[in-house]
DSSP file (Angstrom, degrees, kcal/mol; ACC not computed):
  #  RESIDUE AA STRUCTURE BP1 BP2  ACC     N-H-->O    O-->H-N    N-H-->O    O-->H-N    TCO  KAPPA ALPHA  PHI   PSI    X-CA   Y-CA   Z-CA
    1    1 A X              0   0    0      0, 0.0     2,-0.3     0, 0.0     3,-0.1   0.000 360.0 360.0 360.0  21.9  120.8   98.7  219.3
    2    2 A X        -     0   0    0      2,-0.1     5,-0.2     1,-0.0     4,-0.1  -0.742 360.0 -90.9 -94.8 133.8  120.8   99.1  215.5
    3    3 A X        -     0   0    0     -2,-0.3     3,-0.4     1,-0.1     4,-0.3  -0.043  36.2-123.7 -20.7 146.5  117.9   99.0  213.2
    4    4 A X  S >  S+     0   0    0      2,-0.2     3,-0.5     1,-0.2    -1,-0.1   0.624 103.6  75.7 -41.9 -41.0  117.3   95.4  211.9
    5    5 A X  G >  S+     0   0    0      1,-0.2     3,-0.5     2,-0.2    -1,-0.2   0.661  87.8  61.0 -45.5 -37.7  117.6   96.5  208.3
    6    6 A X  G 3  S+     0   0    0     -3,-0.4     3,-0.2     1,-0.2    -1,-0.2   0.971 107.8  43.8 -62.9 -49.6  121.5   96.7  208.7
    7    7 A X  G X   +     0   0    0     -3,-0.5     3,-3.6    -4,-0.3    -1,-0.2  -0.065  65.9 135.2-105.6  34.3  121.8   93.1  209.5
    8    8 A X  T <  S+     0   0    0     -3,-0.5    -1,-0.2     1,-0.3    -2,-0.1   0.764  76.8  52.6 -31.2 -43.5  119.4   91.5  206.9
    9    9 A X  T 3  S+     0   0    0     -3,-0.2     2,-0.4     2,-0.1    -1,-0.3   0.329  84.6 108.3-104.2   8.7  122.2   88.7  206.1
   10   10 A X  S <  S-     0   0    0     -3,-3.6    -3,-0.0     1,-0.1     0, 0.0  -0.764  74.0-123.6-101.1 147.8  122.6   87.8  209.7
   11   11 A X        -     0   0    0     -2,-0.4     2,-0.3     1,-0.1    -1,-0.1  -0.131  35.1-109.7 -78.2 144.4  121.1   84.2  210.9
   12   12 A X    >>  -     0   0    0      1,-0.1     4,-3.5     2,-0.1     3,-1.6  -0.608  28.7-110.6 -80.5 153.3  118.4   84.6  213.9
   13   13 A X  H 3> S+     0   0    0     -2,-0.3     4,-2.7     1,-0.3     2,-1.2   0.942 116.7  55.1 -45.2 -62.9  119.7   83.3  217.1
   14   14 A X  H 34 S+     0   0    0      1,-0.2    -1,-0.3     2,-0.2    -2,-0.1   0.063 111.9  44.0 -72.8  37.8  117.0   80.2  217.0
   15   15 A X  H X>>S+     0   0    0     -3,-1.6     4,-2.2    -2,-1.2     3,-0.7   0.181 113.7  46.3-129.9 -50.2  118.2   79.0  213.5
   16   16 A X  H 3X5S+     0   0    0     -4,-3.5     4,-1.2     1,-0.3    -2,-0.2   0.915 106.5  55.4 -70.5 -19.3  121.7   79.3  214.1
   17   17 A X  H 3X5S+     0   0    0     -4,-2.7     4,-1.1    -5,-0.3    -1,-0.3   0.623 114.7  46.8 -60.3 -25.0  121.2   77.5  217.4
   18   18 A X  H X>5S+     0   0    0     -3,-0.7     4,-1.2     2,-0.2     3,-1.0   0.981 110.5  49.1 -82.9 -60.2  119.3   74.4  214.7
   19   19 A X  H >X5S+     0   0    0     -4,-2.2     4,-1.5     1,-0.3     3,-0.9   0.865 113.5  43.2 -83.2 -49.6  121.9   74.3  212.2
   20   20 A X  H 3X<S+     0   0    0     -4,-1.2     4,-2.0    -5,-0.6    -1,-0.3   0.955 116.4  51.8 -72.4 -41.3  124.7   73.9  215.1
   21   21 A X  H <X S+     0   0    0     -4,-1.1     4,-1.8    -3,-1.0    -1,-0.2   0.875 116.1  45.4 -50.8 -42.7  121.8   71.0  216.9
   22   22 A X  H XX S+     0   0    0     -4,-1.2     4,-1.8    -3,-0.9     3,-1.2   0.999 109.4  52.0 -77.1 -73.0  121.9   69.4  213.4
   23   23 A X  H 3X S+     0   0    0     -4,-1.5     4,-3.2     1,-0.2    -2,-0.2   0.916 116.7  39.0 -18.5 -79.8  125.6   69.5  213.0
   24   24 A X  H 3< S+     0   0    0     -4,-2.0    -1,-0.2    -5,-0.3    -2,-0.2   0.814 111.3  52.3 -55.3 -33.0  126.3   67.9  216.1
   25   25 A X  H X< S+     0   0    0     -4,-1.8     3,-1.4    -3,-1.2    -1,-0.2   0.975 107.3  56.0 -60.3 -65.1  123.8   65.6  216.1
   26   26 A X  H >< S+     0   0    0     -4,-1.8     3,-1.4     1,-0.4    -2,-0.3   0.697  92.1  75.7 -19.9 -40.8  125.2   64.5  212.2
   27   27 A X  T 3< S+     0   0    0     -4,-3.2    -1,-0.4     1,-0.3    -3,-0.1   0.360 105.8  31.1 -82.4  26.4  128.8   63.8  213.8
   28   28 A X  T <  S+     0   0    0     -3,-1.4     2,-0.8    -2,-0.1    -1,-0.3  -0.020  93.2  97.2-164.2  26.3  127.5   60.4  215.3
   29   29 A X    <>  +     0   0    0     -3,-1.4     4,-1.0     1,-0.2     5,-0.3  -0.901  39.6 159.4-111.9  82.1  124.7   59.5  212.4
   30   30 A X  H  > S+     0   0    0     -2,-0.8     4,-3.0     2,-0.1     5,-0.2   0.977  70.2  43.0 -77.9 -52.6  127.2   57.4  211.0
   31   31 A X  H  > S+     0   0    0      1,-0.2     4,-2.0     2,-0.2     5,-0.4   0.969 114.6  57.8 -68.0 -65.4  124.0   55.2  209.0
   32   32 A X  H  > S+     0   0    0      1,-0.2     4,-1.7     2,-0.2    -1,-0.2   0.725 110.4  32.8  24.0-101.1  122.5   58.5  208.2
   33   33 A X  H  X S+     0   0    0     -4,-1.0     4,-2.4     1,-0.2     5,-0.5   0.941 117.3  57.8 -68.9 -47.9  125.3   60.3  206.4
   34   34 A X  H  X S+     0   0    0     -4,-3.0     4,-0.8    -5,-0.3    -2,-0.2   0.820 105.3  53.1 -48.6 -19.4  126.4   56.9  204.9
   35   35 A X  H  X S+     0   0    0     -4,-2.0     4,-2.1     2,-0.2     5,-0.2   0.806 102.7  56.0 -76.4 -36.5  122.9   56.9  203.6
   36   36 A X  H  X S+     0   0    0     -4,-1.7     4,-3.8    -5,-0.4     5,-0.2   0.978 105.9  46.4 -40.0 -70.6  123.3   60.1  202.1
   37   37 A X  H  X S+     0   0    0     -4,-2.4     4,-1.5     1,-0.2     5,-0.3   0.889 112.3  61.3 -72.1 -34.0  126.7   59.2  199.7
   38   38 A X  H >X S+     0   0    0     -4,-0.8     4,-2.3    -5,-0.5     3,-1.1   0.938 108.5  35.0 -56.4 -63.4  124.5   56.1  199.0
   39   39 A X  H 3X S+     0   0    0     -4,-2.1     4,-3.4     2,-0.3    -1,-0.2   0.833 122.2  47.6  -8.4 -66.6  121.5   58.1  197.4
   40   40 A X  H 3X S+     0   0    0     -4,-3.8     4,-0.6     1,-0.3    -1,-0.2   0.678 115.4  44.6 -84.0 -12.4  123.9   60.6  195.9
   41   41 A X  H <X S+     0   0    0     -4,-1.5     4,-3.1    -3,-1.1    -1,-0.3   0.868 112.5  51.4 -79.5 -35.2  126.1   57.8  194.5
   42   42 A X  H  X S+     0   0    0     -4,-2.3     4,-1.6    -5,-0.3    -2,-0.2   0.943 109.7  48.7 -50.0 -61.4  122.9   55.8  193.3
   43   43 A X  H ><>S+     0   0    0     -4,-3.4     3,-2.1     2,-0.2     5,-0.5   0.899 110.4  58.6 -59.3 -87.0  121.3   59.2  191.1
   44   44 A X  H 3X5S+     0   0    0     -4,-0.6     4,-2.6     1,-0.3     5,-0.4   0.696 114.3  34.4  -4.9 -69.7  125.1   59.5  189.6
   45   45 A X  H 3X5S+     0   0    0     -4,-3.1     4,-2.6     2,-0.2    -1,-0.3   0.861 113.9  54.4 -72.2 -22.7  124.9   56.3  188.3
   46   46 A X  H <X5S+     0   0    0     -3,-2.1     4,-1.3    -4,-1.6     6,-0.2   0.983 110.4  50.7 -57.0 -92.6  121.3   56.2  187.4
   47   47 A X  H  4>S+     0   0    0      1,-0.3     5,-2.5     2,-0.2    -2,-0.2   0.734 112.4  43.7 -32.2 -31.4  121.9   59.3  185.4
   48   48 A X  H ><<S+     0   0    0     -4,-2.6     3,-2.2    -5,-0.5     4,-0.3   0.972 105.5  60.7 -90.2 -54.2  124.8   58.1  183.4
   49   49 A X  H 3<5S+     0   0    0     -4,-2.6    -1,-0.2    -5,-0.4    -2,-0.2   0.725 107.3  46.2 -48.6 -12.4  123.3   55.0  182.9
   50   50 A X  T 3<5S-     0   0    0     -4,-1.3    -1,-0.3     2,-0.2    -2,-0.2   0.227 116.1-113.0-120.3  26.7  120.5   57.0  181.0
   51   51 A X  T < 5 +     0   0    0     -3,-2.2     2,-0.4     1,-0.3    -3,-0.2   0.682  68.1 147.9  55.7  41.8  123.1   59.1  179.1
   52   52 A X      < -     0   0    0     -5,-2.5     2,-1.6    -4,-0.3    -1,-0.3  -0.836  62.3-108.6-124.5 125.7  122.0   62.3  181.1
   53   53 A X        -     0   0    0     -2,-0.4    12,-1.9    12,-0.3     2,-0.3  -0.388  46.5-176.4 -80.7  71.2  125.7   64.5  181.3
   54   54 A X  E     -A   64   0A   0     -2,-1.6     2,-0.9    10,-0.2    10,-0.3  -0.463  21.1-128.5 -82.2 129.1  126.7   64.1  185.2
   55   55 A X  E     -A   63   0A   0      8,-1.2     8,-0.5    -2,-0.3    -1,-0.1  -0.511  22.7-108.9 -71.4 123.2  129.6   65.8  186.2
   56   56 A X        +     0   0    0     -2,-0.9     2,-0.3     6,-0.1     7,-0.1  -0.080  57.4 123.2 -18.6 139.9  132.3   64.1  188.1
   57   57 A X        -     0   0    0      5,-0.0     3,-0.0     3,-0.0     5,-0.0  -0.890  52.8-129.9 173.1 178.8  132.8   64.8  191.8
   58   58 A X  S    S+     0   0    0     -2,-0.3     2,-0.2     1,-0.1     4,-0.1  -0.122  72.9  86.6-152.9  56.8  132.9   63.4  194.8
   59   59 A X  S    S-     0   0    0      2,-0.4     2,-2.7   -19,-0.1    -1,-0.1  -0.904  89.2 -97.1-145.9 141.2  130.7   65.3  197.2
   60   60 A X  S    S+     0   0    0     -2,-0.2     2,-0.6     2,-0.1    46,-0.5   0.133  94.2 101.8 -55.2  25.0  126.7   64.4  197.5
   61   61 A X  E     - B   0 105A   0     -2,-2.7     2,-0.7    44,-0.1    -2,-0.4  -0.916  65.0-152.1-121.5 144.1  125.7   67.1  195.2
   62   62 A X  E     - B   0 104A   0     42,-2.1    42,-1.1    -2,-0.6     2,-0.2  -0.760  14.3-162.8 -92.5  84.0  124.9   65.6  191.8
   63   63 A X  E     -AB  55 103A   0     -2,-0.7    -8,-1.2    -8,-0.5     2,-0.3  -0.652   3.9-156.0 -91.7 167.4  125.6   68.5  188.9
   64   64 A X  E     -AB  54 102A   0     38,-1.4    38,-1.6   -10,-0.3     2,-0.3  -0.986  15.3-127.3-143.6 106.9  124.2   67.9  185.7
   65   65 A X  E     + B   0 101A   0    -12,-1.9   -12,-0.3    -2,-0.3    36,-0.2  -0.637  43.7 145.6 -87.5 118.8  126.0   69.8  182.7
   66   66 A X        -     0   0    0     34,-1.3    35,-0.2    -2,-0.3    -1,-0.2   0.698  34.7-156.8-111.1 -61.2  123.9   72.0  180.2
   67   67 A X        +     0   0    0     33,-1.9     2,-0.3    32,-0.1    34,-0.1   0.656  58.3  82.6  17.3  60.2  126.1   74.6  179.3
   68   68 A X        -     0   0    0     32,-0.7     5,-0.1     1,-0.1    -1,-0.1  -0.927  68.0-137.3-170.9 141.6  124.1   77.3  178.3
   69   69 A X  S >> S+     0   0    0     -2,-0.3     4,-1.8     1,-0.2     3,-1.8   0.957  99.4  38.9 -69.3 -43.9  122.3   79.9  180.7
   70   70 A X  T 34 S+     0   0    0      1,-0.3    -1,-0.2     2,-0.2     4,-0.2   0.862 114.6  47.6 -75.7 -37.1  119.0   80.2  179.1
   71   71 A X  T 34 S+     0   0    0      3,-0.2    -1,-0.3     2,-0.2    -2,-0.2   0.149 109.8  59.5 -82.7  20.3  118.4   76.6  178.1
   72   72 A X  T <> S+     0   0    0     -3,-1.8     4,-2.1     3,-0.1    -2,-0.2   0.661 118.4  38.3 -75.9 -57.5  119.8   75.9  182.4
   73   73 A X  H  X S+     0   0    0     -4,-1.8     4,-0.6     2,-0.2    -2,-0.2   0.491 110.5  50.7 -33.6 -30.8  116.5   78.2  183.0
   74   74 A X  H  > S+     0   0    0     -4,-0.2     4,-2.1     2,-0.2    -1,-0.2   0.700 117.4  48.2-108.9 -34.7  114.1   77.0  180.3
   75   75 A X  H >> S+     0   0    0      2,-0.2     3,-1.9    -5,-0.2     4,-1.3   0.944 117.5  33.6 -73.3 -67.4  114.9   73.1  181.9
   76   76 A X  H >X S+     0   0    0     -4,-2.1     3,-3.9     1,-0.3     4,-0.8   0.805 117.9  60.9 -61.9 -58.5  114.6   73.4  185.7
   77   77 A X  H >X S+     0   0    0     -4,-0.6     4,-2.5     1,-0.4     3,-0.6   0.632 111.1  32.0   7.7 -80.1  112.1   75.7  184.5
   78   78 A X  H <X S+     0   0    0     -4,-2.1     4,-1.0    -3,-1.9    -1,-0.4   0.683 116.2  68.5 -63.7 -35.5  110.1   72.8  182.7
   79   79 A X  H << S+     0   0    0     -3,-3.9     6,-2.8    -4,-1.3    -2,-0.2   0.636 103.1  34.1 -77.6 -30.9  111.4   70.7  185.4
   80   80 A X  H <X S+     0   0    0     -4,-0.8     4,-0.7    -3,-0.6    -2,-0.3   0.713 121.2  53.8-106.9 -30.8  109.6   72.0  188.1
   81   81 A X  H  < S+     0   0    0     -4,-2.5    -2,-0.2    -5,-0.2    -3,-0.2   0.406 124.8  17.8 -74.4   6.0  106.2   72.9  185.6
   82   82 A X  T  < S+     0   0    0     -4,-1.0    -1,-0.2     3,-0.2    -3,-0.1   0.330 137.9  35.2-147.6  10.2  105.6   70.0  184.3
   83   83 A X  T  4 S-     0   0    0     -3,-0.2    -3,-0.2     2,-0.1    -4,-0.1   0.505  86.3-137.3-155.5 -70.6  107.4   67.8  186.3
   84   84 A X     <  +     0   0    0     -4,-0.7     2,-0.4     1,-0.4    -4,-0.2   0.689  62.6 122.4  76.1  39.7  106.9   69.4  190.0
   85   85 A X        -     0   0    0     -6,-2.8    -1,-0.4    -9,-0.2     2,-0.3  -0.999  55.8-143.0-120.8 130.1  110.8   68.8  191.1
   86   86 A X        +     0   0    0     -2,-0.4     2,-0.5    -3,-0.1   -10,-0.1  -0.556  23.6 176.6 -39.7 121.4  112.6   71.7  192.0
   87   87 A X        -     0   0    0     -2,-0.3     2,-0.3    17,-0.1    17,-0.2  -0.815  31.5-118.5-149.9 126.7  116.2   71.7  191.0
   88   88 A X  E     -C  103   0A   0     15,-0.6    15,-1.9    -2,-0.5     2,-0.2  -0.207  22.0-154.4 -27.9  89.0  118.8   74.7  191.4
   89   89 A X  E     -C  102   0A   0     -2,-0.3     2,-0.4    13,-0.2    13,-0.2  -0.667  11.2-162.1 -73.7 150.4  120.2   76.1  187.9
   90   90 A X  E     +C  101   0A   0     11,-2.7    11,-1.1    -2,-0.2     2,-0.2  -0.996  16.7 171.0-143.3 135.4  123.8   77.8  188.5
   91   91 A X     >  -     0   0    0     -2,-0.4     4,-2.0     9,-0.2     2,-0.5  -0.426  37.9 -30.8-127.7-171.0  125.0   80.1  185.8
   92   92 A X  T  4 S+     0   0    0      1,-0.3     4,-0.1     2,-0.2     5,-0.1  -0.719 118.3  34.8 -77.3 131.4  127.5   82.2  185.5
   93   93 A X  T  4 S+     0   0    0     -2,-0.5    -1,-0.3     2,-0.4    -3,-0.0  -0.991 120.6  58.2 -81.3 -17.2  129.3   84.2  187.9
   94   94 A X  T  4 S-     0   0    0     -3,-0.4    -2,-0.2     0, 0.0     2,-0.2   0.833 131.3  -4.1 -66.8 -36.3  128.6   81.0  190.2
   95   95 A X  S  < S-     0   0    0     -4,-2.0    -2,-0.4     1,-0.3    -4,-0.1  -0.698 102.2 -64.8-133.7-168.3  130.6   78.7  187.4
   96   96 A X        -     0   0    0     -2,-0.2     2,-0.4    -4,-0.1    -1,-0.3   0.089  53.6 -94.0 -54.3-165.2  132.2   79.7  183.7
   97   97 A X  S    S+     0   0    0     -5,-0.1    -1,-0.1     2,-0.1   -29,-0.0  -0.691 129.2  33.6 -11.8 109.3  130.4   80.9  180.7
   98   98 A X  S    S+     0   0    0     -2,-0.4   -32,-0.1    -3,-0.1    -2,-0.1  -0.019 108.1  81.7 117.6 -31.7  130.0   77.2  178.9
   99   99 A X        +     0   0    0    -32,-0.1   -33,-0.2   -34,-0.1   -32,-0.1   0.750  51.3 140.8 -82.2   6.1  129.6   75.5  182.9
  100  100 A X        +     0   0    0    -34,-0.2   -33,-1.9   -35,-0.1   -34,-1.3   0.098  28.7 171.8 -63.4 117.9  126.3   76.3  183.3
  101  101 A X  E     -BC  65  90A   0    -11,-1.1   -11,-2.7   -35,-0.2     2,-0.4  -0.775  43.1-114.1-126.1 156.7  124.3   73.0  185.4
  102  102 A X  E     -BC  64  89A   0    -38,-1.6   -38,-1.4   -13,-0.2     2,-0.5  -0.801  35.5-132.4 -90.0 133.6  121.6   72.1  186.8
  103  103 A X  E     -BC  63  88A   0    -15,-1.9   -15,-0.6    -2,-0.4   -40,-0.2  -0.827  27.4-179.0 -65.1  78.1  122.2   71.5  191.1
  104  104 A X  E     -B   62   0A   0    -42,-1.1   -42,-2.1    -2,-0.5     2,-0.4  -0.547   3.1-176.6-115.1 134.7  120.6   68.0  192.2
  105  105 A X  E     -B   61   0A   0     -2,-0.2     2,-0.2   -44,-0.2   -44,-0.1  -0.798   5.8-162.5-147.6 109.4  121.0   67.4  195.6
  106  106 A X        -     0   0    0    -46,-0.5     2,-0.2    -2,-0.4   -66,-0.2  -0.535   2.7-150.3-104.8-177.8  119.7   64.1  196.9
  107  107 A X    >   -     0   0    0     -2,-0.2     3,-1.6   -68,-0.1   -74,-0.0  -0.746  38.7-110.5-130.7 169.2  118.9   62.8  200.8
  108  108 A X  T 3  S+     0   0    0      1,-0.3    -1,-0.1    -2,-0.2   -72,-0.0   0.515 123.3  59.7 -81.7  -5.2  118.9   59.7  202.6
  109  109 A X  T 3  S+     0   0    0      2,-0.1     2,-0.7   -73,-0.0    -1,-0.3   0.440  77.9  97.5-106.1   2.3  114.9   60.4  202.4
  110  110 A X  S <  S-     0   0    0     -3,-1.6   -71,-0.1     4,-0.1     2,-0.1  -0.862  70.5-149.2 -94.0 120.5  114.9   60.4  198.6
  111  111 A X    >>  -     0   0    0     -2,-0.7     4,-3.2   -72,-0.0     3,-0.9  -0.285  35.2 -99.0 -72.7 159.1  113.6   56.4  197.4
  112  112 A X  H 3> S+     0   0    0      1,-0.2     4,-1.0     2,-0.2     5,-0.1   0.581 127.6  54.9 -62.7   1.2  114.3   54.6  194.8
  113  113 A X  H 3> S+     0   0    0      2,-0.2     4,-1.4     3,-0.2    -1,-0.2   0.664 106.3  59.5 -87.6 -16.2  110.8   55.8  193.2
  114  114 A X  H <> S+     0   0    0     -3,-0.9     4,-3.5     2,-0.2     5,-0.3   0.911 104.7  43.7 -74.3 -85.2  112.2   59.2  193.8
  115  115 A X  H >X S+     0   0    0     -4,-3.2     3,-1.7     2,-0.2     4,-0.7   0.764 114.1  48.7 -40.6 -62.8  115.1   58.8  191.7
  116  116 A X  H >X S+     0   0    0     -4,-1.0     3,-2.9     1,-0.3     4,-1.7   0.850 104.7  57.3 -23.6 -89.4  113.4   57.1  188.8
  117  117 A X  H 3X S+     0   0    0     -4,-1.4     4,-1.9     1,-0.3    -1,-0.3   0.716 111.3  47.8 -28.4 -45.4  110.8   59.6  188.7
  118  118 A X  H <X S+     0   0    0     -4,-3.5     4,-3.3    -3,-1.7    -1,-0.3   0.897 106.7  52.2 -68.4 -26.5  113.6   62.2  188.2
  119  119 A X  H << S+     0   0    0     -3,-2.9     4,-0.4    -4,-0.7    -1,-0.2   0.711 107.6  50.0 -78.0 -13.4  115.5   60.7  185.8
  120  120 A X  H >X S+     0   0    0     -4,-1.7     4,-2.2    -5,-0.3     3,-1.5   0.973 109.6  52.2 -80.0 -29.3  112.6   60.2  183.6
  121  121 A X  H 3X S+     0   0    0     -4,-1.9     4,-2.9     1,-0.4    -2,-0.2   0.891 114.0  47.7 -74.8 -35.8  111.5   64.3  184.0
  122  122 A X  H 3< S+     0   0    0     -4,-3.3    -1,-0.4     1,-0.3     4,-0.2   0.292 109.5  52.8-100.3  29.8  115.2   65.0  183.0
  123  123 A X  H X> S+     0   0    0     -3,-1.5     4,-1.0    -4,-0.4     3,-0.7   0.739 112.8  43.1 -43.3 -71.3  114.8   62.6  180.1
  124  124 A X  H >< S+     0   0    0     -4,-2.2     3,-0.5     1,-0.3     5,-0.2   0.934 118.1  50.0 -70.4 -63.9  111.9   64.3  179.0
  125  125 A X  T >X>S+     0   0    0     -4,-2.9     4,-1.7     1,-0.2     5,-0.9   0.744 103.8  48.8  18.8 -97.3  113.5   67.3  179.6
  126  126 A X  H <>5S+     0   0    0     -3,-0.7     6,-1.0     1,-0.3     4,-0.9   0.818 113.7  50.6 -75.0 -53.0  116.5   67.0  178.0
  127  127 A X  H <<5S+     0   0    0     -4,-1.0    -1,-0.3    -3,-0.5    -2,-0.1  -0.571 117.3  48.4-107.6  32.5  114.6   65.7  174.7
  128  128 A X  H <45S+     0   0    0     -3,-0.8    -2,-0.2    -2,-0.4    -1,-0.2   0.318 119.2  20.9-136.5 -85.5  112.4   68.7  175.1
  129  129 A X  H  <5S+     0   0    0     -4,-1.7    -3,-0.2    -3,-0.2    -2,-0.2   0.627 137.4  24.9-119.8 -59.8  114.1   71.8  175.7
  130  130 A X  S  <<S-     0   0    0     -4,-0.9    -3,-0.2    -5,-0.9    -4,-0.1   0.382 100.1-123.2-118.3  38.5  117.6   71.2  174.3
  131  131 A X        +     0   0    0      1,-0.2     2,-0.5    -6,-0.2    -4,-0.3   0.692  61.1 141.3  48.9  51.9  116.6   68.3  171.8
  132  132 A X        -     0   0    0     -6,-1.0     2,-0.9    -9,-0.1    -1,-0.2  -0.936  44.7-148.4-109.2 116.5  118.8   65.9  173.1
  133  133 A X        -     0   0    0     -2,-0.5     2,-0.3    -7,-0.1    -9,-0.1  -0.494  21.4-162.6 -88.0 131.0  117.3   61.8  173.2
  134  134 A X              0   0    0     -2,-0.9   -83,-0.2   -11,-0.2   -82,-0.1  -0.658 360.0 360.0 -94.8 153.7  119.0   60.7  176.2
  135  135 A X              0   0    0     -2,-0.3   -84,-0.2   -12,-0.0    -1,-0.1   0.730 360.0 360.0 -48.3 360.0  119.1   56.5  176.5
């Protein structure tokens, strides 16, 4: 019976009822999810092939190493005006002082025209904003 206002952070019934529909569907999309780590393996390599600094991992999200908060800002920034791709920056408290990347997260619905197209914006980018000519 409590104002709404208290619980600002809490998921509405009919969302947290989709994310669980999704989940469960997802355990038996075997091509799907395989499709996923394909994508997210593909940009990885794409991006190093084109000297563009991808961090190592092994889970589909692709980071991309700047390490500096204001030039993380000034790219997605530029990245989404000039460009019209969204891409996360995470700064600091989220990583170090000195880790600060841009978040890339591709999907089994992202093409190869998809990728391309990004790698050229963070080319441009990158040779831009923090005057780096990437291959």
């Amino acid at each position: 019976m409590a104002p709404g206002f208290i619980f600002t952070t809490s998921l509405a019934p009919a969302i947290a009822a989709g994310a669980r529909a999704s989940v469960e569907y997802l355990k038996s999309a075997h091509r799907l999810r395989e499709a996923h780590q394909e994508r997210a393996a593909q940009l990885k390599r794409r991006l190093s092939d084109a000297g563009i600094p991808v961090m190592a991992n092994e889970t589909h999200i692709v980071p991309v190493h700047v390490g500096d908060p204001v030039l993380c800002k000034r790219m997605t920034d530029a990245l989404l005006e000039d460009h019209g791709i969204y891409v996360q920056p995470i700064n600091y408290p989220t990583v170090p002082r000195g880790g600060e990347r841009m978040r890339l997260t591709p999907t089994p619905m992202h093409d190869d025209a998809m990728l391309d197209a990004l790698v050229e914006a963070l080319r441009d980018v990158y040779a831009r904003h923090a005057g780096v000519k990437v291959a």
